[in-house]
N, C-alpha and C positions, 0 to 999 in steps of 0.2 A: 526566371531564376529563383528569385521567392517561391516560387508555385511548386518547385522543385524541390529544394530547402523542407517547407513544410512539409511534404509528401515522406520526407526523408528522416525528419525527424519525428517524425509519428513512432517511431520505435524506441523516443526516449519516454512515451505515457507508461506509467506506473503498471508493472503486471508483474506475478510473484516472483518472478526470480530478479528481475532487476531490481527488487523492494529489499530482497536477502541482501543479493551482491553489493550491493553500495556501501553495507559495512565494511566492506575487504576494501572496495576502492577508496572509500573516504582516509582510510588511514595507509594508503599508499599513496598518497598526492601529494607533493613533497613540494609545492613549489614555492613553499616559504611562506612564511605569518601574511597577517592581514594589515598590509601595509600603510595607508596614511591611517587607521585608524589608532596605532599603537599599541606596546605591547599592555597598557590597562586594559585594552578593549577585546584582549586574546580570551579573558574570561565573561566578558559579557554574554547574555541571552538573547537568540534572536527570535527564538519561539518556545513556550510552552506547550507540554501534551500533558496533562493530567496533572502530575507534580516534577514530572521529568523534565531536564532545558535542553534544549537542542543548543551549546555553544556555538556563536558566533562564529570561531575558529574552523571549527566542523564545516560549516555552511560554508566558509569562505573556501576553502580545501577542496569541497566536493565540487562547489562551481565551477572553479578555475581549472581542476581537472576534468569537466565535462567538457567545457569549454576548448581546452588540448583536445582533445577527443575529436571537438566536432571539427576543429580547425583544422587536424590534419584532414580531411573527408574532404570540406568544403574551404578554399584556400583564400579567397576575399572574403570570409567571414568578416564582420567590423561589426561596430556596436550599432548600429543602423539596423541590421539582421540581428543582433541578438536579440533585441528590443521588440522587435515584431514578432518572433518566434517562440518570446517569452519563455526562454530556457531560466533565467533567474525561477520565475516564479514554476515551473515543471519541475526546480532540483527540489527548489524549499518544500512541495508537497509533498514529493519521495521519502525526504527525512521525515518528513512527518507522518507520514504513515509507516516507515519502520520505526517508529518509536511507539506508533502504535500498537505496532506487534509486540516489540520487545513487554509494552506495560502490561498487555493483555498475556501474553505468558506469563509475565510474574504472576500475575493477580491468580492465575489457574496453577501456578506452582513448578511451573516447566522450567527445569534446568538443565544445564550441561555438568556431566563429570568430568574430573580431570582426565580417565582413561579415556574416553570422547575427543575430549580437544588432543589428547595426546595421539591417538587416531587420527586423527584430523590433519593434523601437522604434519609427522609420517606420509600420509596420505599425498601432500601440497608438493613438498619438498625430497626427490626420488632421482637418481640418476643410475639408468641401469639396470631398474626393477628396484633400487634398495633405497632406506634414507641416506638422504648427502653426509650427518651428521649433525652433533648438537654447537661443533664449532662454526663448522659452515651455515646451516641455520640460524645462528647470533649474526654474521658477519653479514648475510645477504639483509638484514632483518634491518641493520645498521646502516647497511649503505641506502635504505632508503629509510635513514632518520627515522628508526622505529625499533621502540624498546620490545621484550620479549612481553613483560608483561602486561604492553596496552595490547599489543598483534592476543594474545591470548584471550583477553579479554574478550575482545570483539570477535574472536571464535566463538565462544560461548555463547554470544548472543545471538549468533549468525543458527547456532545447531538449536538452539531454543526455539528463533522463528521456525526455524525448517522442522521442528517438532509440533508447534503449534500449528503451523499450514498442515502438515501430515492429517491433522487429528481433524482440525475443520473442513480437509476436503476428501475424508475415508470413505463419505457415504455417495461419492460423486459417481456416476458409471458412464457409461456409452453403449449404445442400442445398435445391433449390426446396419436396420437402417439408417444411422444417424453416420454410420460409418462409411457407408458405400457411398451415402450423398455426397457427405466429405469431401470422398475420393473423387466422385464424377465432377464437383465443383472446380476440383484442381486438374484433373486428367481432361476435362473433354476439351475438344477447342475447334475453330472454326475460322477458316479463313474467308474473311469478310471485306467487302469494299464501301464505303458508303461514300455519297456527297454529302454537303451539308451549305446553308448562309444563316450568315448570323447578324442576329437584326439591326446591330450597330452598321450592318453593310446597308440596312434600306435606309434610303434617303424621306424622313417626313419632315419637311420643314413649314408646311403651311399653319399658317396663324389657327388655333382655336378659341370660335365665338363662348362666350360666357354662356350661354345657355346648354354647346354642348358640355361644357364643363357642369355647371349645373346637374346635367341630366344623368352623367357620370357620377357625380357624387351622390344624389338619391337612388340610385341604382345601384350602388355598393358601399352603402351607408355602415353595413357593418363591421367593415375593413375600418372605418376612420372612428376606432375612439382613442380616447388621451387617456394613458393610465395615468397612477397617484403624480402627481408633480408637488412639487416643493420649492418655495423662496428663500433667500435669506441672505443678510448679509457678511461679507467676507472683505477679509483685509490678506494679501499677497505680501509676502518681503521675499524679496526676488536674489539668487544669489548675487547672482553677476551684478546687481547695482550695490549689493554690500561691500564688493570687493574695493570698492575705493577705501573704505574703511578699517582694512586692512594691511596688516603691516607684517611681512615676512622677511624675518632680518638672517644674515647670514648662518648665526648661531643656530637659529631654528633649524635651517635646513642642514648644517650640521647634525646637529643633535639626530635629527629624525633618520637622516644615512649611517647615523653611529648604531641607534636605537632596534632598524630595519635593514641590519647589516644582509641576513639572511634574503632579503629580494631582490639587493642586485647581486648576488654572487651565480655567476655561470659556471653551473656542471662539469666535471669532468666529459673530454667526447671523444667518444671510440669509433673510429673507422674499423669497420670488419666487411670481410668477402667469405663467399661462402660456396664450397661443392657440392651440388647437391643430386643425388644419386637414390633415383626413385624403382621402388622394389616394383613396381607395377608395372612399368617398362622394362624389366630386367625377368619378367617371368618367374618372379617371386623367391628369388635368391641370389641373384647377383648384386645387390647393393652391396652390402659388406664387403666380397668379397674384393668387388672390383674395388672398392673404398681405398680397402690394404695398399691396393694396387698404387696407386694414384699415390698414396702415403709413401710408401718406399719411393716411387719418383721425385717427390718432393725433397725425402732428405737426401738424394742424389744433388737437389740442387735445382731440378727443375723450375720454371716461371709458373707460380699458384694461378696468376692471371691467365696465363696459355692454358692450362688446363682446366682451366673452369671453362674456359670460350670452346675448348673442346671436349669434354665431359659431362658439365653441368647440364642439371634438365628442367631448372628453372627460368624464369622471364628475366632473371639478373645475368644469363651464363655471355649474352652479347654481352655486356660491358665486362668482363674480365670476372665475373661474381663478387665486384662491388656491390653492398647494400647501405654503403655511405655513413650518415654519421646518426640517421636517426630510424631509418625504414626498420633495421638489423633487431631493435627493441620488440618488432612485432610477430617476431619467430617463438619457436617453441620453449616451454621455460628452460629444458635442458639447455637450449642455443645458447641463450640468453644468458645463464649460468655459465656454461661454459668459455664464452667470449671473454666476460668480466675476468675471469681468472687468467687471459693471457697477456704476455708484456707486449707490446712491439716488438711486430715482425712473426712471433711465433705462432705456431700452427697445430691447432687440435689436434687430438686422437678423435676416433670415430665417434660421434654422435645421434644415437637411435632415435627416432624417429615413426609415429604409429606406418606413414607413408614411405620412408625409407630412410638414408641412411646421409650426414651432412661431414663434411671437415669445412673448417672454420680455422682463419686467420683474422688476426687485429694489425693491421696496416699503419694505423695511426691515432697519438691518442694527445689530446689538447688537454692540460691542465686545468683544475678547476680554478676559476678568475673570478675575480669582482670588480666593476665596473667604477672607474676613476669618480669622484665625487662631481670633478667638472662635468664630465659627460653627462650625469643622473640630472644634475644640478637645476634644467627647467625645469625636465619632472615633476623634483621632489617642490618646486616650487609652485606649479600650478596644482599638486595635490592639497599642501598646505593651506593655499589661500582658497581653494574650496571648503577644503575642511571647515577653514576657521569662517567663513563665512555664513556656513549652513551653523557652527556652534553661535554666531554672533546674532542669525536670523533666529536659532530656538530659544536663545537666552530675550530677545527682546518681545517674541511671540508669547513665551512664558511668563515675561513679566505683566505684557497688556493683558493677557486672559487673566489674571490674579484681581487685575483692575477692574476688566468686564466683568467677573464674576461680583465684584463689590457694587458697581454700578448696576447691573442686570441690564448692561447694555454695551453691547460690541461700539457701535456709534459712538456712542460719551466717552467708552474708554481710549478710542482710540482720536478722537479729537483732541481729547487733555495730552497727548503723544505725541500731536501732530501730523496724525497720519489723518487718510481719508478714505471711509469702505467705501466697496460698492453692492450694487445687488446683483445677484446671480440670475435672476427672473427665475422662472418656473420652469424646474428641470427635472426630469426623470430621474431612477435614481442609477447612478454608474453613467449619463448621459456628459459629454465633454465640455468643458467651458471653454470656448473661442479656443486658443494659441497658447491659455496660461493654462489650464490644466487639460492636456489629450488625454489622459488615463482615468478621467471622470472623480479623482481624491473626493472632492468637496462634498460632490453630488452624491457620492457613497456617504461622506459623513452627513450630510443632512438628514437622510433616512434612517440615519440612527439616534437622530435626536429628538425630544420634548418639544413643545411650544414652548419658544422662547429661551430655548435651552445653550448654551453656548461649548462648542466645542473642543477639545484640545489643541494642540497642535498638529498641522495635517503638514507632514514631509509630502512632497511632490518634487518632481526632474526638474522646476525653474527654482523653486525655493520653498519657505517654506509657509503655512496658511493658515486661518481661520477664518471659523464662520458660526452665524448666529441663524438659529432657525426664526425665519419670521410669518408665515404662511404656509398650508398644507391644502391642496386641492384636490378633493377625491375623485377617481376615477368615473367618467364621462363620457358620454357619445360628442364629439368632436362636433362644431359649425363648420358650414362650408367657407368662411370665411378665416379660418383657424390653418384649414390643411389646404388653402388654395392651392399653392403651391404643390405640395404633393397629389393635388389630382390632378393638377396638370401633367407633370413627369408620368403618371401613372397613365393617363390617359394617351398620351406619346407614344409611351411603349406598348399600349396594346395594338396600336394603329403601327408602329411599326412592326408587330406579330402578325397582324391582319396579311400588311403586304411580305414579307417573307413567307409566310404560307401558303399565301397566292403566287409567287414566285415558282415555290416547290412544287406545289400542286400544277402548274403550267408545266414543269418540265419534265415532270414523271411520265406522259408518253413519247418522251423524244428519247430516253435513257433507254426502254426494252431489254434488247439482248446485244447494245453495241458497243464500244471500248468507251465504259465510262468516263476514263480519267479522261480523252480526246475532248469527248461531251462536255465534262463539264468546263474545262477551259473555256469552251463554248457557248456554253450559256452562263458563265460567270458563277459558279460553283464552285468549291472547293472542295478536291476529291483525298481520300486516305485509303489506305490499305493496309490490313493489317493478316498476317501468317500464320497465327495463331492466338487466336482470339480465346480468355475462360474467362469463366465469368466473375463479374466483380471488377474485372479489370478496366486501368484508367484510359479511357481512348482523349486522343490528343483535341483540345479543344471540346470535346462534350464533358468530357469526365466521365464519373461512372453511370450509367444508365439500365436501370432494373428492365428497362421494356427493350433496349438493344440486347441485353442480354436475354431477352425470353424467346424473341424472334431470332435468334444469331442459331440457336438450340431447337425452333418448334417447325420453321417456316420452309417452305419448298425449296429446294437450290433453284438458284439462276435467274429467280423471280426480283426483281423490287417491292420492295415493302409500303405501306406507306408511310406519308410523312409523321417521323418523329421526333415528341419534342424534346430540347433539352432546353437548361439554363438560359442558354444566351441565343437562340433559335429552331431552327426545324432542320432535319438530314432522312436522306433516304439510304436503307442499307439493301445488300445483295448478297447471299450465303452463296461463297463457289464451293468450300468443301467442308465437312463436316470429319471430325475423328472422334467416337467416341468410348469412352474408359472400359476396359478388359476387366470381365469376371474375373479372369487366371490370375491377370496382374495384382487385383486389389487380394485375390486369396493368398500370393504369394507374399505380399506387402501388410497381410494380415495384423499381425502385432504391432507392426510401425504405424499403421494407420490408428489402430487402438490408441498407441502412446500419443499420436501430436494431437487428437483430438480430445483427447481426457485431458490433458494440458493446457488444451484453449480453455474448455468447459470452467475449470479449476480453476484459471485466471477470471476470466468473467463473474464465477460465485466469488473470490477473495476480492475482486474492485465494487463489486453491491456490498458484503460485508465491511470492510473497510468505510465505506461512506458513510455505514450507518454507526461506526465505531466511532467517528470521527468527528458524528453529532452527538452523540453520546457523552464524550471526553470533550474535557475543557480545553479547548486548542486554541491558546492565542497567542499573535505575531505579532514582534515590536516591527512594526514599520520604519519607524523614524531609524533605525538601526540597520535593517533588512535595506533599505533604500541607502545608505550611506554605506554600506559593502559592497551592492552591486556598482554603485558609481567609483568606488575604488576599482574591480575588478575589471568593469568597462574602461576607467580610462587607460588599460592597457591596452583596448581596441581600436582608440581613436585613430583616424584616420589614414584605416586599413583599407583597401579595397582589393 
C-alpha cells in the first residue's frame, strides 16, 4: 500500500506549474487558522527566503489543503503515511521555491499590470463565454473567506512567475529526434511474460566460519569505509513525561474554542445531482437540444432522479445523478457556480460544458454548524497539553543552554538542573538515534557544530533536545571488526543470489516454448504477464528495469531470455508480441508531441535552476515552529486507518 502511495504521490515533487499553482491554491484553503497554535502564532515565520517570510498561516493552509487533496484519493490516509511520505516537508519546499520565484522577479523588475490581473480574472471567472460579473465575482471570492484584494494580489505574482519562467525557458527547443524517441517511449509496447524468485524465497541458513567472513571482507574492502562520524553529548525532555506538569484547566480550553472558533465550525453542505448529456454521444449536437428537452419534462413535474437513470451518460446516472455531498465540488467551475446559486429542490438551466451539456439540481443543503464545545472538549484538550508541554520543554532547554553556554559544558550545566546527558557515540551525520530520535535532529545538528560547540534547541516528534559536540572522527577505511556484522548480512545475500541464480539457471531449459505460467507453478516460480508492456514502466515486484526494458524492445519473440537481475532477485522474460509506434501517427500528433516534450524539458531546466537559486538565497526554516504545525495538523489524522 505504501509502495503505492509513494508511487502516487510522486506528482506532488515540485515542477513549473505546480510551483505557479499553489499561489491560487494556498489562498483558497479555507479550512480555518492554525489551530492549537493561536491567533499570536497566525503571524509568525516559518521560513525565510532572502528577506521575504513565508507565514506560518500560509504553510498551515497549503498543507492541510494538500492533505484534503490526498485524503480524498487515498481514504486511510493517517498520520503514519503522512509521515513516511513526508508531504509536510514536499509542501514547505514548494513554498519555498515560489518565493523564490516571486524574489528572483522582483530583483529582475518583472511585474504584473493591473490590465493583466484584470485579464486574468475575466479570464477565471466566465459563464457562457462572458464574465459572471464584478458582484458575482466579490460573492464567489467571499464564500471562500477571500478578500478581493489579497485573490488580486497573488494574481500578480502568479503572472510575474509565469513571466519569469517564460523568459528563463525562451532559449529551450526540442529536436525532431528527441521527439520521435519521445513518442516511441510511450507508443511502443510489448506483451511480455516473465518468471521470476526472489532471493528472500532461497533458504541459506547454514552457520558462516569467521574465516569466510574474513575473506569476504578483504575481498571487498572497499565497500567498508566509515564516513565523518561525530560524538556528543545530548540531554532529551521528552513531551509525554512533561505532561504531568501540566495543568489544563477548564478556562483554557474555553478560551482556546472561543479564540479558534473558525476550526470547529462545519461548512455549509450541498447535496446536488446532475444530467449529464455528452455532445460526443449525441453526434455533436444533440446535447443542448435534447437538454431543453429533459428541462421542459422536469417542469411538468417529472422525477429529476428517473431521468438521470434514463438519460444521464455519466458513472453517477445508476444512482439517480446523485453526486452527494462532496464528489459535485470536482465538476467544472461553471457546475460548481452554478449549484452554489440554487435553493433546495431547484433546478438549473443548461450548463455548457467543453464535453457537453449538464442540468443540475440541489437536493439538499445542511447548515453551516459548529461543533458543541463538549464534543471538541478532549481535542482541544490533548492539543493544549502538548502544546504547553513542548512550550515548558523549550522554556527549560532555553534556560540549560544559557547555563551551558556559561559553563562551556552541557554536563555541568545540566547536573546543576538535575538532569543527566548522555552520549550519542559516533553517528553519521542525519544517521537515527535508537527510538528517541528516527528523523536523525541531533546527528544533523552535530554536523553543524565546532568543537565543543553547544547547540540550540533541537525540536524533534518525542520532544525537545540538545547537544554538545564532543569528538569528530574523520573519514576511514573501516576494520573487520567494526562492520562484522554488515559483512555477515552481506555475505548471506550474495549466497542467497548465488543460489536463486542457480535456481533460474536450472530452469531455463524446462520453460522453452511451453505454457509458462503451468511451469512455473511447477518449479516454484512466480509467473506475471503483462499486455502492454513501455518502457519505463513499473512491473509488479521487480520494479522498473532498464535491461527488461531493452530486451522487451530488441530480443527475438518466443525465445527466453536470460537470467535477469533485479533488486530483490533473478526473472526470466519472453516477448510474445511486439507493437511498434506509427510514422503517420507521431506526424499527425506532430505539435502535441512538440508541446509535452518542451514541457518536460522546461521543468527539468527550472528544477537545476531553482536548486542552484536556492543556494544562492538565504533560506532558512524555523523548525521548532515548522514541527509544532505539522503536529497540529497531524493530530487531525490520529487514529485514521
Amino acid at each position: 500500500m505504501l509502495k503505492t502511495m509513494r508511487k502516487n504521490v510522486k506528482s506532488l515533487a515540485p515542477t513549473l506549474w505546480i510551483v505557479i499553482a499553489t499561489f491560487i491554491i494556498a489562498i483558497f484553503a479555507v479550512w480555518g487558522g492554525a489551530g492549537r497554535l493561536g491567533e499570536k502564532a497566525r503571524s509568525e515565520t516559518v521560513a525565510t527566503v532572502g528577506g521575504d517570510k513565508i507565514p506560518m498561516n500560509a504553510y498551515f493552509n497549503v498543507l492541510r489543503q494538500r492533505l484534503e487533496a490526498l485524503q480524498k484519493e487515498f481514504k486511510q490516509l493517517n498520520r503514519s503515511f503522512i509521515q513516511q511520505l513526508n508531504i509536510p516537508q514536499q509542501v514547505l519546499e514548494q513554498m519555498v521555491q515560489q518565493y523564490l520565484l516571486r524574489r528572483k522577479a522582483s530583483e529582475m523588475g518583472i511585474t504584473a499590470s493591473n490590465k493583466e490581473v484584470n485579464d486574468r480574472v475575466v479570464a477565471m471567472f466566465q459563464r457562457d463565454g462572458k464574465f459572471i460579473g464584478v458582484e458575482e465575482y466579490r460573492r464567489l471570492l467571499a464564500y471562500s473567506r477571500l478578500s478581493v484584494g489579497d485573490f488580486e494580489d497573488n494574481l500578480k505574482t502568479e503572472i510575474a512567475i509565469n513571466k519569469l519562467v517564460q523568459l528563463l525557458t525562451a532559449g529551450i527547443a526540442v529536436t525532431p529526434e528527441e521527439m520521435w524517441s519521445e513518442y516511441q517511449k510511450k507508443t511502443d509496447s510489448a506483451k511480455i511474460e516473465y518468471v521470476m524468485l526472489e532471493e528472500s524465497k532461497a533458504a541459506f541458513d547454514q552457520p558462516l566460519a569467521p574465516a569466510e567472513l574474513q575473506a569476504y571482507f578483504e575481498k571487498n574492502k572497499d565497500k567498508y569505509k566509515l564516513p565523518e562520524r561525530r560524538e556528543g553529548t545530548y540531554l532529551l525532555l521528552r513531551t509525554d513525561e512533561l505532561k504531568k506538569d501540566i495543568q489544563v484547566t477548564d478556562a483554557d480550553i474555553e478560551k482556546y474554542y472561543k479564540d479558534n472558533a473558525d476550526q470547529f465550525k462545519e461548512p455549509e453542505r450541498i447535496r446536488a445531482s446532475r444530467i449529464f448529456l455528452s455532445i460526443a454521444k449525441k453526434g455533436g449536437a444533440g446535447g443542448p437540444e435534447q437538454a431543453q428537452e429533459i428541462l421542459d419534462r422536469l417542469g411538468k413535474g417529472e422525477d429529476f432522479a428517473q431521468l438521470a437513470r434514463t438519460f444521464s451518460q455519466d458513472d453517477k446516472a445508476k444512482d439517480g445523478g446523485d453526486w452527494g455531498f462532496d464528489a459535485w465540488t470536482q465538476l467544472s467551475t461553471n457546475e460548481v457556480a452554478a449549484i452554489r446559486k440554487l435553493g433546495v429542490g431547484e433546478v438549473s438551466p443548461k450548463v455548457d460544458r467543453p464535453d457537453g451539456t449538464a442540468i443540475l439540481k440541489v437536493t439538499e443543503k445542511e447548515p453551516e454548524k459548529t461543533q458543541p464545545l463538549d464534543v471538541v472538549k478532549p481535542r482541544i484538550r490533548s492539543i493544549l497539553e502538548d502544546q504547553k508541554s513542548r512550550d515548558l520543554a523549550a522554556e527549560k532547554i532555553g534556560r540549560l543552554e544559557k547555563s551551558a553556554l556559561r559553563e562551556k559544558s552541557l554536563d555541568v550545566a545540566a547536573q546543576k538542573e538535575g538532569y543527566k546527558v548522555k552520549s550519542t557515540g559516533l553517528l553519521k551525520s542525519g544517521q537515527a538515534l535508537e527510538d528517541i530520535d528516527p528523523a536523525g535532529s541531533i546527528s544533523q545538528a552535530l554536523f553543524g557544530l565546532k568543537d565543543r560547540e553547544i547547540s540550540g534547541a533541537i525540536p524533534m516528534f518525542t520532544g525537545t533536545g540538545i547537544v554538545q559536540l564532543e569528538k569528530t572522527e574523520a573519514p576511514r577505511p573501516a576494520t573487520f571488526e567494526e562492520v562484522q556484522a554488515d559483512v555477515e548480512k552481506d555475505l548471506r545475500t550474495a549466497r542467497r543470489k548465488e543460489i536463486t541464480l542457480a535456481k533460474i539457471r536450472e530452469a531455463l531449459p524446462k520453460l522453452g516454448a511451453k505454457n509458462w505460467e503451468e511451469t512455473a507453478t511447477k518449479l516454484g516460480l512466480e509467473y506475471k504477464q503483462i499486455n502492454e508492456h513501455k518502457k519505463e514502466q513499473y512491473l509488479a515486484v521487480i520494479g522498473e528495469s532498464p535491461e527488461i526494458d531493452r530486451l522487451a524492445f530488441t530480443m527475438p519473440l518466443n525465445q527466453p531470455s536470460e537470467p535477469v537481475e533485479f533488486a530483490g532477485g533473478y526473472s526470466v522474460i519472453r516477448v510474445l508480441e511486439r507493437k511498434e509506434a506509427s510514422r503517420a501517427e507521431f506526424d499527425k500528433n506532430l505539435e502535441t508531441e512538440r508541446n509535452s516534450l518542451l514541457e518536460q524539458k522546461k521543468n527539468r531546466f527550472l528544477q537545476s535552476y531553482l536548486e542552484k537559486l536556492r543556494n544562492d538565497m538565504d533560506v532558512k526554516v524555523n523548525y521548532d515552529l515548522f514541527t509544532q504545525v505539522n503536529n497540529d495538523v497531524l493530530s487531525r489524522f490520529e487514529g485514521k486507518e
